[in-house]
C-alpha positions in Angstrom: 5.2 -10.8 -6.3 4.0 -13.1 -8.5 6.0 -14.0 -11.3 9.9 -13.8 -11.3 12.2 -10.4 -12.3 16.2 -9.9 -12.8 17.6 -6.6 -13.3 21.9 -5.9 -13.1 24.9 -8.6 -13.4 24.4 -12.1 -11.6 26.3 -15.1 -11.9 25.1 -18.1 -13.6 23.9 -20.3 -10.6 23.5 -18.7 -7.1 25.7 -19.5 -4.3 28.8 -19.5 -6.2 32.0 -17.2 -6.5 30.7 -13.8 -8.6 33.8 -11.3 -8.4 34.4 -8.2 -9.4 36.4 -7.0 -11.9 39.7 -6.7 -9.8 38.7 -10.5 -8.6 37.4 -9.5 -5.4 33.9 -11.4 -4.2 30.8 -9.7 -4.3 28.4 -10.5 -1.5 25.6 -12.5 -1.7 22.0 -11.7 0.6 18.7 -13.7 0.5 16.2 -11.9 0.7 13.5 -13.9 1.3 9.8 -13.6 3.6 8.0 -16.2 5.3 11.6 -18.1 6.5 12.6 -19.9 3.9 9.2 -21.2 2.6 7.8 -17.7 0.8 8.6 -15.8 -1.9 13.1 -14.3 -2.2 15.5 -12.9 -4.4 18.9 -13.0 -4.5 21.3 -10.2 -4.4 24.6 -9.1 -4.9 26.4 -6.4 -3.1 29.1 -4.3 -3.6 30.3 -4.5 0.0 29.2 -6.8 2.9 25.4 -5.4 3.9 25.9 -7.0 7.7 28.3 -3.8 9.0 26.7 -1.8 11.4 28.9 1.3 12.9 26.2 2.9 15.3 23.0 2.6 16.9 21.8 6.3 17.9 18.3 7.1 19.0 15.3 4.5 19.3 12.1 6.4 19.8 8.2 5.2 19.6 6.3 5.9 16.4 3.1 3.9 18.3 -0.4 5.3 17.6 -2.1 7.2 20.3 -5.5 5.7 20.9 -8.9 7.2 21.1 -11.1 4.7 20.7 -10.2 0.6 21.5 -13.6 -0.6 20.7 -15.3 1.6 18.3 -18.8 0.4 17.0 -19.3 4.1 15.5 -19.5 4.9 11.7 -17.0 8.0 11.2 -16.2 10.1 8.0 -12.8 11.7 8.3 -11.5 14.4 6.3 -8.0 13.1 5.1 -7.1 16.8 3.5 -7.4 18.4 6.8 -4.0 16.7 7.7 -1.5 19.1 7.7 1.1 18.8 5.8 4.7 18.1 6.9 8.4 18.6 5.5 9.8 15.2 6.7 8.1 12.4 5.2 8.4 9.8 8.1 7.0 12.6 10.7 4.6 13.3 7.9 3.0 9.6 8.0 -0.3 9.8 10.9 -2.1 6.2 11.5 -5.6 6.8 12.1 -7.2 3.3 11.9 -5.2 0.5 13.3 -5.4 -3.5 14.7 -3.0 -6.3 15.6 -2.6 -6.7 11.4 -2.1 -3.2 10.0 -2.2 0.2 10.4 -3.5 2.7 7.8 -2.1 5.8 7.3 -2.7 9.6 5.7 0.7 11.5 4.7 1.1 14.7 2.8 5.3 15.2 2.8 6.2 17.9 0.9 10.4 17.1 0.7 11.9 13.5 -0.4 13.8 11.4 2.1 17.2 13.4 2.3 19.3 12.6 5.0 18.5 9.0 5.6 16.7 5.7 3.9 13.8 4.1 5.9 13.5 0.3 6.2 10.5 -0.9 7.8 11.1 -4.7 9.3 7.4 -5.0 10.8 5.3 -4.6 7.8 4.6 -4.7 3.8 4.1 -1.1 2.9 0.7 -0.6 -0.1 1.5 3.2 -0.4 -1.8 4.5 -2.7 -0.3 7.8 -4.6 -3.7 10.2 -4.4 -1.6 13.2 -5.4 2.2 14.2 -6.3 4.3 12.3 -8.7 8.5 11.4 -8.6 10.6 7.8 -8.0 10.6 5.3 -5.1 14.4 4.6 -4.8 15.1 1.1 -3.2 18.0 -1.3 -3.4 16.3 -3.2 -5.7 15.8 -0.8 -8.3 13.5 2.4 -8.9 10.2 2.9 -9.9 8.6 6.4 -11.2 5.2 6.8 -9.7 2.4 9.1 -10.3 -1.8 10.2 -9.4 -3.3 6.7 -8.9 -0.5 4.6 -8.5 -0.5 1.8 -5.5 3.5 1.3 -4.5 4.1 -2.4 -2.9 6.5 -2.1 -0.9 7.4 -5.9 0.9 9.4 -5.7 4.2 13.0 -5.2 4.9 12.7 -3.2 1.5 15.4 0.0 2.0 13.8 2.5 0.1 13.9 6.6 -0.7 11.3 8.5 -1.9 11.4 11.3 -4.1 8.9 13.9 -5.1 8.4 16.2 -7.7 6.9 18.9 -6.2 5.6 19.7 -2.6 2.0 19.1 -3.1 1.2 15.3 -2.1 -1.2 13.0 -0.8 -1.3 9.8 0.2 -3.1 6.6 1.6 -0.8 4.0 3.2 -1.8 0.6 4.7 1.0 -1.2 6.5 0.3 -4.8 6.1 1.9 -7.0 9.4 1.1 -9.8 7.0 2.4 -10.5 3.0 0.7 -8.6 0.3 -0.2 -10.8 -2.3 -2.2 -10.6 -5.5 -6.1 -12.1 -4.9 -5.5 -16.4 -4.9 -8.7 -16.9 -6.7 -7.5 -14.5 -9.6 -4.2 -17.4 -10.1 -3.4 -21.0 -11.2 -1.6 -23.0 -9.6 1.4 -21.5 -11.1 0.8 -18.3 -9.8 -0.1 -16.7 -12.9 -2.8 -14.4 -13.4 -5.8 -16.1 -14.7 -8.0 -14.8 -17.8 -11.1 -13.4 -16.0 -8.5 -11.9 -13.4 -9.5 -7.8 -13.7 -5.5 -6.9 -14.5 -2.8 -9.1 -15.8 1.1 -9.5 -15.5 2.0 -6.5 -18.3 0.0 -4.2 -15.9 2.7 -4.5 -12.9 5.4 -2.4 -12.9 8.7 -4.1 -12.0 12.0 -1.8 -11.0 14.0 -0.4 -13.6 17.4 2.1 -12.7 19.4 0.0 -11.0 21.3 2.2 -8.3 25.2 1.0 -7.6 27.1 3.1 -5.0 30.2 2.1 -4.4 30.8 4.7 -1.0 32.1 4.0 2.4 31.3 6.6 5.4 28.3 6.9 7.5 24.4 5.7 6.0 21.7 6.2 8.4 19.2 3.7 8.0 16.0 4.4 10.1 14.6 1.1 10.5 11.1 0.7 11.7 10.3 -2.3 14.0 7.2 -2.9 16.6 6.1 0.8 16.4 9.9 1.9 17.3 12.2 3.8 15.1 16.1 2.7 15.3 18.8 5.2 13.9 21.3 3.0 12.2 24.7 3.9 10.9 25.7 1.3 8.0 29.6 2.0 6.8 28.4 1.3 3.2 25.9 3.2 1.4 22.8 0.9 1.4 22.4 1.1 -3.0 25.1 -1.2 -3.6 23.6 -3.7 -5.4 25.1 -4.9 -8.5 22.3 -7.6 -9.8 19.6 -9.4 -7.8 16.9 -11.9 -9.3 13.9 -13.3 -8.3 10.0 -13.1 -6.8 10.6 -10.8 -3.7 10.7 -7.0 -4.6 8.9 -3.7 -5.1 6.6 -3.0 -7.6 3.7 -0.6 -8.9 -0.3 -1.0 -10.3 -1.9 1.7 -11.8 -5.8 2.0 -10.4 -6.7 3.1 -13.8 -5.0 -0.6 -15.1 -7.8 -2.2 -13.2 -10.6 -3.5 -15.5 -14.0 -3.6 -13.6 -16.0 -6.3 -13.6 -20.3 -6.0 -14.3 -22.6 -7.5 -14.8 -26.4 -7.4 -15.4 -27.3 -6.9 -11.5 -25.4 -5.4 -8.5 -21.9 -7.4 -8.1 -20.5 -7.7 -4.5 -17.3 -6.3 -3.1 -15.2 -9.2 -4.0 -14.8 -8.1 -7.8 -13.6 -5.0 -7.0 -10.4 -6.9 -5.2 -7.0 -5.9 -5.6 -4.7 -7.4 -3.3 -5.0 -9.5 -0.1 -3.5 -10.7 2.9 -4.9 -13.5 5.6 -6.3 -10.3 7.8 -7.7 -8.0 5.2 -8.6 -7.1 1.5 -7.8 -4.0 -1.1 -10.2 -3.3 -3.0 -10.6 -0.5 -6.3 -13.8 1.1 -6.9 -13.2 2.6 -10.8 -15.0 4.4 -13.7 -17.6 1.2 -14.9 -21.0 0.7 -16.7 -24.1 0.1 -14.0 -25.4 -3.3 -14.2 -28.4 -4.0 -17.1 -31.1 -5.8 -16.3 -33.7 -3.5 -16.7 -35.1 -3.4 -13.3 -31.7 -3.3 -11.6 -30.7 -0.8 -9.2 -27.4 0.1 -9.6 -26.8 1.5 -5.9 -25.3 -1.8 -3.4 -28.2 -3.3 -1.2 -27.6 -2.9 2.6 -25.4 -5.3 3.9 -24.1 -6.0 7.3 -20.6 -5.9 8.5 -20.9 -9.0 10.6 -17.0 -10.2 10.1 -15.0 -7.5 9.0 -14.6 -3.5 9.5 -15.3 -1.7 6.1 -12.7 1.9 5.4 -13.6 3.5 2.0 -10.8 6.0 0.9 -12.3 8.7 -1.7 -10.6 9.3 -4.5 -11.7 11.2 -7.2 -15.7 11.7 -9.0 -19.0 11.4 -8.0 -19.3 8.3 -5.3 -23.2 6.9 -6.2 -23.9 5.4 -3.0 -22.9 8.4 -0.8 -24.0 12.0 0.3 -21.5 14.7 0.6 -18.1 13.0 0.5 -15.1 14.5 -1.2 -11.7 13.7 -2.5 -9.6 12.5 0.6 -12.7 11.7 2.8 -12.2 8.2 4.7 -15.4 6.4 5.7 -15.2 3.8 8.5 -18.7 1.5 8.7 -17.6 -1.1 12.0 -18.1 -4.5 12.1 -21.6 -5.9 13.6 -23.8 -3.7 12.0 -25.3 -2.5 9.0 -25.1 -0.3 6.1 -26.0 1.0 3.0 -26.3 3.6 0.4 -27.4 7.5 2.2 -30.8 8.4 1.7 -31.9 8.9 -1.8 -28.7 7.5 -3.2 -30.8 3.5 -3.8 -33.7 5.8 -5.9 -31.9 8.3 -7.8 -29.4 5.4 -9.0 -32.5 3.6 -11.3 -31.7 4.2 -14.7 -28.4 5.3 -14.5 -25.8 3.7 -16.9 -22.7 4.6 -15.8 -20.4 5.7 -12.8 -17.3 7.9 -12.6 -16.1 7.2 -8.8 -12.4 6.1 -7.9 -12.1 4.9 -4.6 -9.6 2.1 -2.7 -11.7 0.2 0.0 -10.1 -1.8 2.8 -11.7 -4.7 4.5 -10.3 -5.9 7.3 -11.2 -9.1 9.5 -10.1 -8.2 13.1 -12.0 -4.6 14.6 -10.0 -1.2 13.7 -9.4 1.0 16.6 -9.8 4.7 16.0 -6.7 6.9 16.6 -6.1 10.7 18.6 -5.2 11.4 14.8 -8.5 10.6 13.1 -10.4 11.9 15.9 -8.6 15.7 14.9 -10.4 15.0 11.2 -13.6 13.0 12.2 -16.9 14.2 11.7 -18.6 12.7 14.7 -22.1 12.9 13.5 -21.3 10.8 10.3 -23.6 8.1 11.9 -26.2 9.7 11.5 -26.6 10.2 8.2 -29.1 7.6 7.7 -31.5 9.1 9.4 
């Protein structure tokens, strides 16, 4: 996160006695990423967070794959996932690498009988459909069509939905999440020609105490494993916590696009980044203005980095026949470009209305047993 929050009660300097009212100690966790050198916050529990009472099962979550080294352009249809009750079983990877894995879910209950921490990965959950509250120790968030969740690791979190209807577009992020460098000072703060600002990031609010003893299963993701864990406190015991390390959310439609009078590259579009790939938001913008400009992007090679567009919403300029929930995968090492007809039919238009989420990624993607049950194999050639 880039600038610092505190929500609940904390003492006046950390490391120091905070008691409770009947003069018993609360207990203080770091929370912190990279070691000690990255980003924390420190929080105050109810009861000691360290007691575990059970391990139960431990069972592989590990994408199935179809294709290791794929140099074929796919469309997938996200929507044809089938829904599923639980939202952990609901979760399907079908692009992953050493760095991430990205992920279509369409849960139709909250998280009920357990809370989900995933040790591995940072968590960029893109909210195409549904609405409700992520519930973490840290504090809650409502959520709604559009929203990105960032969720950093060792987060404990719920989810709640309102209804059953829900879509969404998860990227698991091996490495920190962080807001684009070249967009901050050297203070971290978000610099004037940056296309969204601090008041646009949604911190926690709702601060959940529990003070219960009993049995808390914590299903904790780590290495592509599941572990049951039963905790003898309830995990939402936090009484204060501040800081630079927690969840927050970014609306898509907060993102102010950047023009200009020709074609601007990819890089404007940026949302977030890590050292292995890039998030990027395609929104509603005005088409460049030079008046022999063609609004449509030039072809361009993939020579570093595999290129996943996730549809959204509206009419995407450079494409043919893609809808809402579509996933386009264009593999590194060779090129590509707008479908046939999209470069001339773009001249003279002044304006576009598509909403997409685009993820760049520097090492190759290998394509899952999951995508391949929602791939159109003949995508690749619809250049011809």
């Amino acid at each position: 996160m880039p600038f610092y929050h505190q929500l609940g009660e904390i003492p006046p300097k950390r490391h120091t006695q905070f008691r409770k009212p009947n003069g018993e100690l609360y207990y203080e966790q770091l929370f912190g990423t990279v070691g000690f050198d990255g980003m924390y916050s420190n929080m105050y529990h109810v009861h000691r967070p360290t007691q575990v009472k059970e391990i139960r099962k431990q069972y592989s979550v590990a994408p199935s794959i179809a294709k290791a080294n794929n140099m074929q352009s796919y469309k997938l249809h996200g929507f044809d996932v089938a829904p599923e009750k639980d939202y952990l079983e609901s979760r399907k990877i079908v692009l992953t690498n050493s760095d991430c894995h990205i992920t279509l879910a369409s849960p139709q209950n909250k998280t009920q009988d357990y809370f989900y921490k995933n040790t591995d990965s940072d968590e960029m959950i893109f909210i195409h459909k549904g609405s409700g509250k992520l519930r973490t120790f840290l504090g809650n968030i409502d959520f709604k069509y559009g929203d990105y969740l960032l969720i950093p690791r060792g987060i404990i979190y719920k989810i709640d939905f309102d209804t059953e209807d829900n879509r969404l577009f998860i990227v698991e992020s091996r490495r920190p999440i962080y807001t684009p460098k070249r967009y901050r000072n050297w203070f971290g703060q978000l610099l004037e020609h940056s296309p969204f600002c601090e008041r646009d990031l949604r911190r926690p609010t709702e601060l959940e105490t529990h003070d219960e003893v009993g049995d808390f299963m914590i299903k904790v993701k780590k290495k592509d494993e599941i572990i049951e864990m039963i905790y003898a406190s309830h995990p939402f015991d936090v009484v204060g916590y501040d800081g630079f390390n927690y969840p927050y959310a970014f609306s898509i439609h907060d993102f102010e696009p950047i023009t200009g009078r020709i074609h601007q590259p990819p890089p404007v579009h940026q949302t977030f980044e890590t050292d292995a790939f890039v998030v990027c938001s395609f929104v509603p913008r005005l088409y460049d203005y030079h008046p022999l400009s063609i609004p449509a992007p030039y072809n361009h090679s993939n020579i570093d980095s595999d290129e996943v567009l996730y549809y959204v919403d509206g009419d995407f300029m450079s494409r043919n026949d893609v809808k809402p929930g579509n996933i386009s995968l264009h593999p590194a090492g060779i090129p590509h470009g707008p479908h046939p007809g999209a470069y001339e039919r773009s001249i003279g238009k002044t304006e576009t209305k598509e909403l997409a989420v685009m993820v760049d990624t520097f090492k190759p993607l290998m394509v899952t047993d999951e995508a391949m049950k929602v791939a159109d194999e003949k995508y690749f050639q619809s250049w011809l």
